[in-house]
N, C-alpha and C positions, 0 to 999 in steps of 0.2 A: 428476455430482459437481462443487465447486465446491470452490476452496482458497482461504485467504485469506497471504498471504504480505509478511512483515515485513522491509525491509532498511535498515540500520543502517549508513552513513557512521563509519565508523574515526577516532577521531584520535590526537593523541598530541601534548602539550604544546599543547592545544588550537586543534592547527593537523587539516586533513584527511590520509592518510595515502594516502586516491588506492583504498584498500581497502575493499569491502562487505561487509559480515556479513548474511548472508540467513539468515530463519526461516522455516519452518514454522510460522502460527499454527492451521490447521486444515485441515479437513476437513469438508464438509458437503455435503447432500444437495440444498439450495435454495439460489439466488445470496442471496438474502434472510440467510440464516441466517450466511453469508460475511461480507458487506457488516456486520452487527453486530455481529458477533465483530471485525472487520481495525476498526469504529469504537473498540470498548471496546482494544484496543491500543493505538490513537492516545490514547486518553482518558489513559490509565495511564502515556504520555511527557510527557505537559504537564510544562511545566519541566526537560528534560532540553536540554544543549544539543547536543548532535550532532542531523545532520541525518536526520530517517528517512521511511518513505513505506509505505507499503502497497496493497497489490493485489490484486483478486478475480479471479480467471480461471475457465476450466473444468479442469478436471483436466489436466497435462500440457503446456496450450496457451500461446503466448507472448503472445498479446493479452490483454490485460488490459481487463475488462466494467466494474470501478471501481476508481478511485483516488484519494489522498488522499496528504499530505504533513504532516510536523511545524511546518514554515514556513508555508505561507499559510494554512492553514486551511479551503481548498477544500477539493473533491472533485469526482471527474472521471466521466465516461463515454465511451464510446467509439462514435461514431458511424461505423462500420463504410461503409453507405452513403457518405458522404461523404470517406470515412480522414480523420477527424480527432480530435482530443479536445475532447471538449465539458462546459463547468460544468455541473456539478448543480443545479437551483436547486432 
């Protein structure tokens, strides 16, 4: 099982507040099905200004298999082999 997970930079009088709001976007069965779901999130913040990022893992686990942010517009993976993060192209 794979989770896709949303966390949301805090502000308040449009400064950062140093706090995260973490969601729950899902649950699913294939990283596949993760990764498109934690996209159509990121899609649904366009235009919001606080900063947010999202993360595909396996169930429970702290590494994160993809990633993505509000800001750059990247998205990541994780090159375990090497420990590092690496673009998506």
């Amino acid at each position: 099982m794979f989770e896709a997970i949303e966390y949301i930079e805090e502000e308040a009088a449009g400064l950062p507040t140093g706090s995260v709001a973490e969601r729950a976007v899902g649950l699913f069965f294939t990283e596949a099905e993760a990764v498109l779901t934690a996209r159509a999130a990121r899609s649904s913040h366009l235009g919001r200004r606080e900063y947010a990022w999202w993360v595909v893992r396996r169930q429970g686990e702290q590494i994160a298999s993809w990633i993505a942010d509000s800001k750059s517009g990247r998205e990541f993976v994780v090159d375990i082999s090497k420990e590092r993060v690496v673009d998506l192209v």
